[in-house]
N, C-alpha and C positions, 0 to 999 in steps of 0.2 A: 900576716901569713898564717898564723897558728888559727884566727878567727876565722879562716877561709877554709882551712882543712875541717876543724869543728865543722863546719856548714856542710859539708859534702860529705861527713861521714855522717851526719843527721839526713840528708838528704838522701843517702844511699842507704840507713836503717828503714825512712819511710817507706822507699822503693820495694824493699824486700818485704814488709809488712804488709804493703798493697797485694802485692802480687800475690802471697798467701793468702790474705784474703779474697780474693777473684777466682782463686784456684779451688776455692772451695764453694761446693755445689751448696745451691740453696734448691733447686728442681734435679727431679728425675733423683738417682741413684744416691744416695748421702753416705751408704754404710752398707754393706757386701760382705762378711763374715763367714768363714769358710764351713760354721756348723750353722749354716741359712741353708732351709729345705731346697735341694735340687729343683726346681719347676720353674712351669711358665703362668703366667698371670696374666686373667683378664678382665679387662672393663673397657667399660664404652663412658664416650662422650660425646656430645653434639651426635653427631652422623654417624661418627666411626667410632668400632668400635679394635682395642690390641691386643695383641698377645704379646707381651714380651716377657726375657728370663732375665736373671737374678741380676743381669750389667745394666739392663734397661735396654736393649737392644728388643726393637719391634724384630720380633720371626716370622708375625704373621698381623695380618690386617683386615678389614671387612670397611665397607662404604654402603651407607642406607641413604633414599633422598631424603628420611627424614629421622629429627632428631631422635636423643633417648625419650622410649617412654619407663627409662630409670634399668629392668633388668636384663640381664641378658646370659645365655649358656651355651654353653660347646657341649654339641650331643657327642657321643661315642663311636659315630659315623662320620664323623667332622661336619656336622650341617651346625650351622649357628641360629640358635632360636632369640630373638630380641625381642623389646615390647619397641613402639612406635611412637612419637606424639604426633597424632592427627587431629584429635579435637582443639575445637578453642576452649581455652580455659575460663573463657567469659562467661561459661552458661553455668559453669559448676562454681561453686567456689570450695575450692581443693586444688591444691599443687599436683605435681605427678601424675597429670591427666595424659593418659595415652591414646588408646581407642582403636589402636592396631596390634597385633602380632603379624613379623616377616620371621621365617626362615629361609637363610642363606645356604649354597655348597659353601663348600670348602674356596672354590674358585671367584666367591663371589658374588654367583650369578642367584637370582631371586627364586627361590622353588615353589613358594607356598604364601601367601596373605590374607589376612582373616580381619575382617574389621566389626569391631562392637563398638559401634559410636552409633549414637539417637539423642536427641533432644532429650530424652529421659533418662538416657543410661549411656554408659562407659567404661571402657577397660583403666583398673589407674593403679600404677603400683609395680603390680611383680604378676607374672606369668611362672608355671613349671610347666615342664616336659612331662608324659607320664612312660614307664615302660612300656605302654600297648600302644606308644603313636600318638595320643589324643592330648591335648595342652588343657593343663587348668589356669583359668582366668580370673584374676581377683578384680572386681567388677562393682558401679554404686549404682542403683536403679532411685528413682525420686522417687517420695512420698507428697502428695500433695497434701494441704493443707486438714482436708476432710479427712483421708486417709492416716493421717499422723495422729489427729486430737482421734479419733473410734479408738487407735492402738493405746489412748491412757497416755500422749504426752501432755505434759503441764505446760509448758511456753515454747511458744515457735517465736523466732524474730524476724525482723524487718532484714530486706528488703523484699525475699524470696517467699517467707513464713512456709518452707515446707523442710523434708527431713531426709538426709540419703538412708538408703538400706543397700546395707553391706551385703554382696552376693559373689559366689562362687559359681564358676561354671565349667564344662568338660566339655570342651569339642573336638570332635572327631575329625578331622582334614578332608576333604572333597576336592578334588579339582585340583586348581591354581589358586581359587578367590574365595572358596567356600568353607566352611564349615557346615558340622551337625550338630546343636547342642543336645548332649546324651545324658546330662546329670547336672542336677539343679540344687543347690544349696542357698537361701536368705537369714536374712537373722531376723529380719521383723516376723518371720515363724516363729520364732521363740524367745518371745519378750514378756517381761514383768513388770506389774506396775503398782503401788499404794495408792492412787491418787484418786483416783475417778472410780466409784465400783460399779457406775453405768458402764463403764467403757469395757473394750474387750483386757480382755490379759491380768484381770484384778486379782489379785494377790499379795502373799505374805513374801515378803523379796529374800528375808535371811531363812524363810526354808525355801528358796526356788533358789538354788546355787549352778543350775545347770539352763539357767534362762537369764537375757540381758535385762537391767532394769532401764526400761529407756528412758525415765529421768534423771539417772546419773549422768552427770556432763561431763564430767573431770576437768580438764585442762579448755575445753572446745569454746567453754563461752557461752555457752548455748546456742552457737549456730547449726546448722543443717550438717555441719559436718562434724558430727558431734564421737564418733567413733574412732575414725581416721584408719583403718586398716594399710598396712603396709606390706604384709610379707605376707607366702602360700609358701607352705613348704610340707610334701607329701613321704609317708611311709609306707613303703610297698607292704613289708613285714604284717604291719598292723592295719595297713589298709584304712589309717588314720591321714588327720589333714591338720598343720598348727598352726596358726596365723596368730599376732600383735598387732594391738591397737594404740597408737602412739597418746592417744587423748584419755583415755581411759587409763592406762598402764600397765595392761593385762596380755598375759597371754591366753591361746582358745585350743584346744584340741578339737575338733569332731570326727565322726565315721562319715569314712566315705563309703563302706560297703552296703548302702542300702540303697534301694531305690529313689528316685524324684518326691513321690507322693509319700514315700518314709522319709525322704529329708526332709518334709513340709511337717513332720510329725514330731511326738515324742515316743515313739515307739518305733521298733522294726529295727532289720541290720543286724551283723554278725555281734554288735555288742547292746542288742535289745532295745535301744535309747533312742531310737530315731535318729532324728538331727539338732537334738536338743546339746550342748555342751557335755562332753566327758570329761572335761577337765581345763580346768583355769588356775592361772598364779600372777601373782605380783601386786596386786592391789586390793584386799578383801573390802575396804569400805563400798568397792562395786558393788556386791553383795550381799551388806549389810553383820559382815562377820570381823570388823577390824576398825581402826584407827589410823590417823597418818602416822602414827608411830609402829603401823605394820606394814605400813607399803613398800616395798623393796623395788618393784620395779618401776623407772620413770621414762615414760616415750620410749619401750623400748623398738628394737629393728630384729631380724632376721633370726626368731628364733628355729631349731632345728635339730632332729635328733643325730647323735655324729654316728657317723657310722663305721659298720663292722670293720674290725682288725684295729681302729686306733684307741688312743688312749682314751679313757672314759666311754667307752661303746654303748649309744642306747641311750646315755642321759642326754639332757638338753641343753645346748649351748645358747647363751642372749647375748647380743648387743645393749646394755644395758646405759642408754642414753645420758640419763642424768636430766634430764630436761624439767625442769619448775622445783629441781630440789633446790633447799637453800644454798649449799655450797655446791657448784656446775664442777661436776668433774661427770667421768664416765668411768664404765668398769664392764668388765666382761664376767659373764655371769654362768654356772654349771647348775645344773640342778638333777636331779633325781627323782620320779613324781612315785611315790608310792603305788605298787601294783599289788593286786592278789594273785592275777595270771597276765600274762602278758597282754598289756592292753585296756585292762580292766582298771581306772584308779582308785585307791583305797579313798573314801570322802565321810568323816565324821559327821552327825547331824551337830551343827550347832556350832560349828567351829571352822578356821578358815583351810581352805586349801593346804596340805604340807607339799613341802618342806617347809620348818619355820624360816630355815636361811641357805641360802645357796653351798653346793657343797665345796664348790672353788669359786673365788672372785679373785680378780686380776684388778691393779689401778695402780698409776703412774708412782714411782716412788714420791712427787711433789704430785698430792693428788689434782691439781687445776691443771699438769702439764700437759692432763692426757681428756680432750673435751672435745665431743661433737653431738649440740644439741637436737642433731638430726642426721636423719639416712644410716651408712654405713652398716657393718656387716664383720664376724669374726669366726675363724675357720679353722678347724684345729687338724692338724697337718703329719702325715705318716711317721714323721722321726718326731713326734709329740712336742713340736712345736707349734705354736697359732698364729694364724695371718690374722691381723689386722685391719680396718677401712676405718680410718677414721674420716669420714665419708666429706664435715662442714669442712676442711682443710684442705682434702686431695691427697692425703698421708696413707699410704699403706707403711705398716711393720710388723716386722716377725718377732717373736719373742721366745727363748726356749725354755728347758723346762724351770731354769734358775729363774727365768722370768726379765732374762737378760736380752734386748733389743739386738737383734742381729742379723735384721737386713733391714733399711728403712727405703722409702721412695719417695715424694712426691709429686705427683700429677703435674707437668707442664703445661696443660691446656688450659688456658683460662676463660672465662666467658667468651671473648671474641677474637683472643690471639694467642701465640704461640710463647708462654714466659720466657725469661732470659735469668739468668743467674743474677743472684739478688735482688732480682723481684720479688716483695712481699707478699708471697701467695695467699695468705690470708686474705688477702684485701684485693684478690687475683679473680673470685668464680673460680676457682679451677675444683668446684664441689664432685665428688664421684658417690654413685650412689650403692655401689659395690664391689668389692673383688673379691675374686677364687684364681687357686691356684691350683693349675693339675701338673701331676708325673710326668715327669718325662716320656713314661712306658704308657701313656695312657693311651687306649685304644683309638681314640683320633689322630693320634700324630702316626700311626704305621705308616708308612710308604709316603709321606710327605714329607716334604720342603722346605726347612726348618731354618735355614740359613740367615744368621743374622744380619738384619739391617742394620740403618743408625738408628741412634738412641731417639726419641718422638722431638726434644728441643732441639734438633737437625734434620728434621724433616720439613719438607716444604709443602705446606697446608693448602 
């Protein structure tokens, strides 16, 4: 009899064990802390892209017929601008191939599409909005074989033997389907090389610090995608543009304020330099001013200046990957780029880019805890908190200023279905290539319809 009670009160400690555990989320919402910034958050997946707040409750939703092409924004009109994948990925070899911009109303309906897809070229990565209406496009145009070896590269490989060149572009909206492109940025404009001094661009590389050396490979391999550009992110202020290059480990500044034939230059534009480099950081053995024991940045993502009214205003926030260091963790990265006047960066000859070291870095207190070798994005947030994307996981979290986690989420959508609690999303797809979270008060949400739904792992796909 006493053997029989023992059993049932073991059988009823399991029970109660069980159910604690089932009752705790492993998707969607984990942790909700009542000093987690007020807002709504968004990202896309597959087709669709949310907006939900701090419960995980969708308030708002959009549907594209085609998947991400990775980013996406809510204008200040409520229109939603995305990138698209329309290409096949077969012809590039590079992830993150798009080759469309759609922007959405508020209601859903399709207002505007622009498509940069060719046999040659392709939209891949990240798109921005500009103030005046016009979208900039981060974009890889081919090098063919002749084309690459004239520019001073040393080895092309098999199977393709040619080279992308990373290009920016500015189009204007037309129509329903068209664009204009109004401003033209490339980098095989301003490239350096030791190698060949028949070929063009021959030069001393550690005094060209404002030119790429396109025999540097870093991480690429030496394939055709030997750069890897991920992220556009524009400053009205300085009328500067800064993009990261995941293979190299660099960040780029350039002026946008000059014309086409000035961005083909090194001259012209409100800061004299054409569309040569104003400024780089994170990996000087790029050019020829450092060691791996100077590299700071690895595969970084989404760098970008924060802006006015928050904490740190003006410097630059990174996604600081971690990708090919020996020990993989990530960190979020602040920097400071020395100026003389706004916009102007201070550049010693002979020496590498400052900052010597970030002037805030963020990392997990068990540095491995916190790792995503790719994508993601970090935002630093009105009550001087920062959102988080740790992008290879599907993990958004906040952190405040103690550096204490106090909303976390992750992503229920996994490669081809909807997770379930205690699903190992790791091992799920459920990769997200960015989030932002806006105010409450933000000028899109006026006079709309904000009513929470259910959480997206209750939603029926």
């Amino acid at each position: 009899m006493k053997r029989n009670k023992y059993l049932i009160f073991i059988f009823f400690l399991s029970f109660i064990f069980t159910q604690c555990v089932s009752d705790q989320n492993t998707i969607g919402v984990l942790l909700n802390e009542k000093n987690a910034y007020d807002g709504y958050t968004l990202f896309t997946v597959h087709t669709k892209t949310y907006l939900i707040n701090n419960k995980g409750e969708v308030v708002h939703q959009w549907k594209s017929k085609y998947s991400s092409g990775k980013s996406v924004y809510l204008l200040e009109n409520g229109n939603l601008l995305r990138a698209a994948q329309i290409s096949s990925q077969g012809k590039f070899i590079m992830p993150s191939v798009g080759g469309r911009v759609e922007l959405f109303g508020w209601d859903g309906k399709l207002i505007w599409t622009y498509d940069y897809s060719t046999p040659i070229a392709t939209q891949h990565h990240d798109i921005y909005p500009m103030p005046n209406g016009n979208v900039l496009i981060l974009a890889f145009t081919i090098m063919d074989r002749a084309e690459a070896t004239q520019m001073g590269r040393k080895l092309l490989t098999p199977p393709f033997m040619q080279l992308y060149n990373e290009q920016i572009i500015e189009v204007k909206p037309i129509n329903k389907n068209e664009g204009e492109i109004v401003w033209e940025w490339n980098i095989k404009d301003h490239l350096i090389q030791d190698y060949d001094k028949t070929k063009d661009n021959y030069g001393i590389i550690s005094e060209n610090p404002q030119r790429l050396d396109i025999n540097f490979i870093g991480t690429s391999s030496g394939g055709a995608n030997w750069i890897h550009l991920n992220s556009i992110q524009y400053n009205a202020g300085l009328d500067q543009i800064i993009f990261s290059s995941k293979y190299l480990s660099e960040i780029y500044i350039i002026d946008h304020s000059t014309t086409t034939a000035e961005a083909a230059s090194g001259s012209g534009g409100r800061y004299k330099r054409g569309g040569d480099l104003l400024y780089r950081w994170g990996n000087p053995m790029a050019y020829g001013q450092g060691t791996i024991d100077d590299q700071k940045l690895f595969g970084p993502h989404y760098p970008h200046w924060i802006g006015a009214g928050l904490k740190y205003a003006g410097k630059i926030i990174i996604f600081n990957n971690g990708a090919n260091r020996p020990q993989k963790y990530s960190e979020i990265d602040i920097i400071t780029p020395p100026t003389g006047a706004p916009g102007e960066y201070v550049y010693n000859t002979n020496t590498a880019y400052e900052p010597v070291n970030p002037e805030y870095i963020y990392t997990a207190p068990v540095k491995t805890d916190f790792y995503s070798a790719f994508q993601s994005s970090a935002q630093r947030l009105p009550n001087g908190n920062i959102l988080v994307c740790e992008g290879a996981n599907g993990r958004f979290f906040e952190i405040d200023s103690n550096e204490n986690i106090v909303w976390e989420y992750i992503n229920p959508i996994g490669a081809s279905e909807i997770l379930k609690q205690g699903d190992g999303t790791k091992r799920k797809g459920n990769i997200v290539f960015r989030a932002k979270k806006y105010a409450t008060d933000y000028k899109a949400f006026k006079d709309k319809d904000l009513t929470p739904g259910p959480v997206i792992e209750k939603l029926q796909q």
